[in-house]
N, C-alpha and C positions, 0 to 999 in steps of 0.2 A: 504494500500500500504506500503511495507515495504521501510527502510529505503535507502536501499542499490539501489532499482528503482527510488524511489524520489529522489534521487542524483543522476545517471544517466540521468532523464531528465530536468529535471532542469540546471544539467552542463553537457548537452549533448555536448557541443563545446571541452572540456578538454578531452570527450572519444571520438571522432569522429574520431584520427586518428585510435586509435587502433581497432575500427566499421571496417575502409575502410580497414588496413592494414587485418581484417581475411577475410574482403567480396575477395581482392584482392587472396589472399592466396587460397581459397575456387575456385573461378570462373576459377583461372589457370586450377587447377587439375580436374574441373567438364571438360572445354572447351578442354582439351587434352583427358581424357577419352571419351566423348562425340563424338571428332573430330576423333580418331580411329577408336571408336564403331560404329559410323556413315560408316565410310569408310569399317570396315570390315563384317556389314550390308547391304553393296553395294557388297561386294566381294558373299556374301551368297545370293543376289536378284537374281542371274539366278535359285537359288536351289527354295527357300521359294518365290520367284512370280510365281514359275512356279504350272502349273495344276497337278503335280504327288505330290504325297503323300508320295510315296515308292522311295526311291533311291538305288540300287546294287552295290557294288564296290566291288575290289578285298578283296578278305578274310583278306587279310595281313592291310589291309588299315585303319590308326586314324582318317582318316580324307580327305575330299577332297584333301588337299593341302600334307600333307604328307601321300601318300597312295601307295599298291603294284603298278604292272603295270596293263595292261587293261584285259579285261575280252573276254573271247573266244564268239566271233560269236556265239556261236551254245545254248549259253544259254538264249538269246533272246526267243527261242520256248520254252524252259524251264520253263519259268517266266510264260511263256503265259497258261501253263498247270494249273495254280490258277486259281479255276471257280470265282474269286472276281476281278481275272484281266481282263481290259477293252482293256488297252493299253501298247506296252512297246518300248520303243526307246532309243537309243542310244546317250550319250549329246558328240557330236563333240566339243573340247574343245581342242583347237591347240593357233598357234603361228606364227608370222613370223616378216621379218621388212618390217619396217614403215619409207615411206618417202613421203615426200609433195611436192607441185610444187609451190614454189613461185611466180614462173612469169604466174601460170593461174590465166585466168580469172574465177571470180565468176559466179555464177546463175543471183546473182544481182548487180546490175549496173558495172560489171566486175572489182569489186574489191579484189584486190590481199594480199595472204598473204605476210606480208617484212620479213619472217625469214624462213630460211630453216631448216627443222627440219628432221633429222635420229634416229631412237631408234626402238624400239620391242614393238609389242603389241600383247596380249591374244584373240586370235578370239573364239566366240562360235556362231554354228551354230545352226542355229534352223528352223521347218517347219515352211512354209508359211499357216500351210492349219489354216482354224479358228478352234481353240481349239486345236488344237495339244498338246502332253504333253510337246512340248519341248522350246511351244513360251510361255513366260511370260506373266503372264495375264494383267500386266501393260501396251501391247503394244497395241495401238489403233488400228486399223482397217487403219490408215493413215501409222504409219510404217510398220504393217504389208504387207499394198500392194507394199510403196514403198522397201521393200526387196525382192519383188517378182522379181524385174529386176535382170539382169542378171548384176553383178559386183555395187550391190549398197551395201553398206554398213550405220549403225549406230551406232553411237557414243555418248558416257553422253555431256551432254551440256556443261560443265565444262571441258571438254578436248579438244575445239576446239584450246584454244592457245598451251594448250602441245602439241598437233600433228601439228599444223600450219595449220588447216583448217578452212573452216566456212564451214554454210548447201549448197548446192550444187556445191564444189569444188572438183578437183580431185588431187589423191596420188595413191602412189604404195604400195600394199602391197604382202608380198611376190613375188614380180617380175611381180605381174597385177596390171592394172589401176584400179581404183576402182571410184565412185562415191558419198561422203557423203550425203546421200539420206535422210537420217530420223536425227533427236537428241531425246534423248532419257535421261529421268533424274534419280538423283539415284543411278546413277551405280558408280559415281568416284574410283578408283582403288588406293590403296595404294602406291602400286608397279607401273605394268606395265597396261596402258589405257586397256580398254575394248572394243573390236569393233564386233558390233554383223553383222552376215553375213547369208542370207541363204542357207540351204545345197546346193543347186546346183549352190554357187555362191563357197562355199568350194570346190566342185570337181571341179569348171573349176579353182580355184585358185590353187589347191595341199595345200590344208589344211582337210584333209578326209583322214582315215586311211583306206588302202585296203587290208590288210594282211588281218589274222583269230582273231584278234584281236579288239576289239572295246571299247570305252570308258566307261564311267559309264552309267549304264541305268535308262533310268526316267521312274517307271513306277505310270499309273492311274488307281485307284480301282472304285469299284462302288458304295461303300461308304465310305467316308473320313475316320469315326466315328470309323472304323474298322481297321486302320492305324498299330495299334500296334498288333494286332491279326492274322492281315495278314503276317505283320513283321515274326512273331515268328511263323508261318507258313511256308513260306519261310524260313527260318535260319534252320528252322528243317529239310528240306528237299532236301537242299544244298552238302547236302556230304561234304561240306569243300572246296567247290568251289566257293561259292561266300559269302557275306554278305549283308543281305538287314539292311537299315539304315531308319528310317521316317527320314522325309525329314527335322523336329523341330530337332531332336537327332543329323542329321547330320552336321544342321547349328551350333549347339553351340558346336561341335568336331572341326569346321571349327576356330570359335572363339579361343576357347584356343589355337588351333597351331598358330595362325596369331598372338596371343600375346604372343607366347613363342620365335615369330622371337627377335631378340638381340637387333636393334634399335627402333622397338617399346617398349620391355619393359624396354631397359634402360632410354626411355624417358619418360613412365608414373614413373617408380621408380624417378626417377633424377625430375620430377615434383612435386612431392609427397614431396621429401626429402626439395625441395628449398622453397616450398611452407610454409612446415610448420616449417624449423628452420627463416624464415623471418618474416612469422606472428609468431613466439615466440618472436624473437626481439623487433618487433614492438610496437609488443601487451604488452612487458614487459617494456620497458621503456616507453611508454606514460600510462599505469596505474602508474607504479610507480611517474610521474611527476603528475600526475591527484591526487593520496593523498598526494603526498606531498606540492603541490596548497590548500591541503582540511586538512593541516598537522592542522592548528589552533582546526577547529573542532570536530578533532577527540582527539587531548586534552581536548579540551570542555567536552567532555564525560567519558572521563579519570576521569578528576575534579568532577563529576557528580555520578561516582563509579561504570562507566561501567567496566568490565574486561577487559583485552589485549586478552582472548581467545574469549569475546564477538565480537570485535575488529577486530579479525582474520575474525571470523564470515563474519562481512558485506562486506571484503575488499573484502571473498571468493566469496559473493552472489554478489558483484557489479561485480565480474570479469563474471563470470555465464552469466548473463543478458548482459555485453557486449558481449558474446558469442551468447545468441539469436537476438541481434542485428544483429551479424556481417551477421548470416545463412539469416535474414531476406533480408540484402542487396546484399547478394551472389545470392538469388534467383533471385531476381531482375537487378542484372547484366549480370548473365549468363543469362535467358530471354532475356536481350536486347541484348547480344551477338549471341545469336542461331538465333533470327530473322534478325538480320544482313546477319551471314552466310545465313541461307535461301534464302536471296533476290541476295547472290551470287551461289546459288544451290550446298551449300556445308552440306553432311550430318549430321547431329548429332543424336547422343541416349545417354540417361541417364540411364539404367536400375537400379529399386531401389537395388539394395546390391552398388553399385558403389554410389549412391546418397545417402545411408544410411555409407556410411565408410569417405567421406567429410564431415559429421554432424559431425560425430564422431572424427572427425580430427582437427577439428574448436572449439567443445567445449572441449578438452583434451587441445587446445592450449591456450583458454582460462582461464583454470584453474591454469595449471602449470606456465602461463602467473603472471594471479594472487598469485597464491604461491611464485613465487619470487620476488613480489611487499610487502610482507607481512614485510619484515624487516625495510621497511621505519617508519612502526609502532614506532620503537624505540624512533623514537624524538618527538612522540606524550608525551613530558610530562607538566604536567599542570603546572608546576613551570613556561616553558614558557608564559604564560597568562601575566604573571606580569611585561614582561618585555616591 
């Protein structure tokens, strides 16, 4: 065991702040990327839970969120002309506002929501039939039936206080009474709530496009495996009419634009920045106080005819090691932070390039940490011993 760890645990209390100050540093920027990624994971669950493989959007389009306008009617039969296509539909994907009834009574025991709430929320409408391409494979057979009524809707379980609902209360959406009939998890929306709705709950609301125009089409192949083959089947055969997307390709187009919005990414930068010039502070003045606690000893070894660049050496390797510390109890925080979230049904994801650039964040802070603890060295001189 080198020296520079046998000093670490031994005077683990002298490094503990600067341990917590990277785990703290760390856990921020995991639990804001994590809590985005999470949320814009929910935004992509109508795409990526659902049963199509193949998604079509206008030619012009990066992306679900920033994309042309809709796609002509008539290319439905189009899509269908692929002897590998099963299914093809249209994702109804509208809007309207949202209001609640404070003074109704509940399903159960007629308890009422106390706040009135007005805003907008994103509808998407989907078949009731089983397996449809356009219902989420996440939905049970329980929401599925109840969206079969006429004017029921569902909502993520985490937006009953944003809307001011609970499960079987009513609101108005776009100018109809609706019913929260189902909850549904996962979905939390960055932006504006998610209320999923079935199509013929969309036409008798006026959320259903009836011009020549229709939304993105979900289509289902007959073999998954085949996804990119078909893709580029389709693309070939489009004239410049539409674009087909796999439905993977499309979810992480969906990503970069939702993090190219301004106050997501000035919040993961502005977390990033705060993160790591704090754990440099931190991390710099409690190693530099931790050798200069251990200033006697490292005289010791002075006297002994160790070098100042050997010196350098250990103060580098003790900073090191409080760096795999700190990753060690960042794990361990963020863990107990994500099952936190969880138990309030709040998404998270890590994906490793994000969990591979906080490694890398935490031991760059610990090094440079260390390098500017390294001048305390100076008053290691062994003349002090004598006095």
């Amino acid at each position: 065991m080198s020296l520079a760890l046998s000093t670490l645990i031994y005077e683990w209390r002298r490094y503990l702040a600067a341990v917590i100050a990277l785990a703290i540093a760390g856990m921020l920027v995991l639990l804001m990327v994590g809590l985005f990624l999470g949320i814009i994971e929910a935004f992509n669950a109508a795409i990526v839970r659902s049963p199509a493989e193949i998604v079509v959007l206008n030619p012009k389009s990066v992306s679900l969120i920033n994309g042309g306008s809709g796609l002509p009617r008539r290319l439905i039969g189009q899509v269908y002309l692929h002897p590998d296509v099963v299914e093809v539909s249209d994702l109804e994907a509208d809007g309207g506002p949202w209001r609640n009834d404070p003074k109704a009574g509940g399903a159960k025991g007629g308890q009422t929501s106390a706040k009135a709430v007005a805003t907008y929320v994103d509808t998407f409408a989907v078949d009731t039939r089983p397996g449809a391409v356009t219902l989420p494979t996440d939905f049970g057979p329980d929401v599925r039936l109840a969206l079969e009524e006429p004017f029921a809707v569902a909502i993520d379980e985490t937006d009953q206080h944003k809307l001011g609902v609970k499960l079987g209360e009513k609101a108005s959406l776009n100018g109809h009474t609706v019913r929260i009939a189902a909850l549904v998890h996962d979905y939390a929306s960055a932006e504006n709530s998610i209320v999923f709705i079935s199509r013929q709950t969309a036409r008798l609301a006026g959320l259903v496009r009836t011009g020549p125009n229709v939304g993105p089409l979900m289509v289902h192949i007959k073999n998954s495996s085949h996804a990119e083959r078909v893709r580029d089947q389709l693309n070939a055969h489009s004239e410049g009419a539409y674009r087909a997307w796999t439905r993977e390709e499309l979810a992480a187009a969906n990503e970069q634009s939702l993090l190219q919005i301004g106050i997501i990414a000035t919040l993961l930068i502005g977390g990033l920045i705060i993160g790591g010039f704090v754990g440099v502070i931190i991390t710099w003045q409690t190693l530099q106080g931790a050798i200069m606690a251990n200033i006697k000893e490292f005289a010791s070894l002075r006297a002994l005819g160790v070098s100042m660049g050997s010196l350098r050496l250990i103060v580098m390797e003790l900073s090191f090691w409080v760096g795999v510390a700190g990753l060690m109890f960042t794990a361990v925080m963020t863990w107990a932070f994500t099952m936190l979230a969880a138990a309030f049904n709040l998404p998270m994801r890590y994906p490793v390039p994000y969990v591979l650039m906080v490694v890398v964040l935490l031991m760059v802070i610990a090094i440079v940490s260390g390098f500017l603890s390294l001048g305390v060295l100076k008053k290691s001189q062994p003349a002090d011993l004598l006095r």
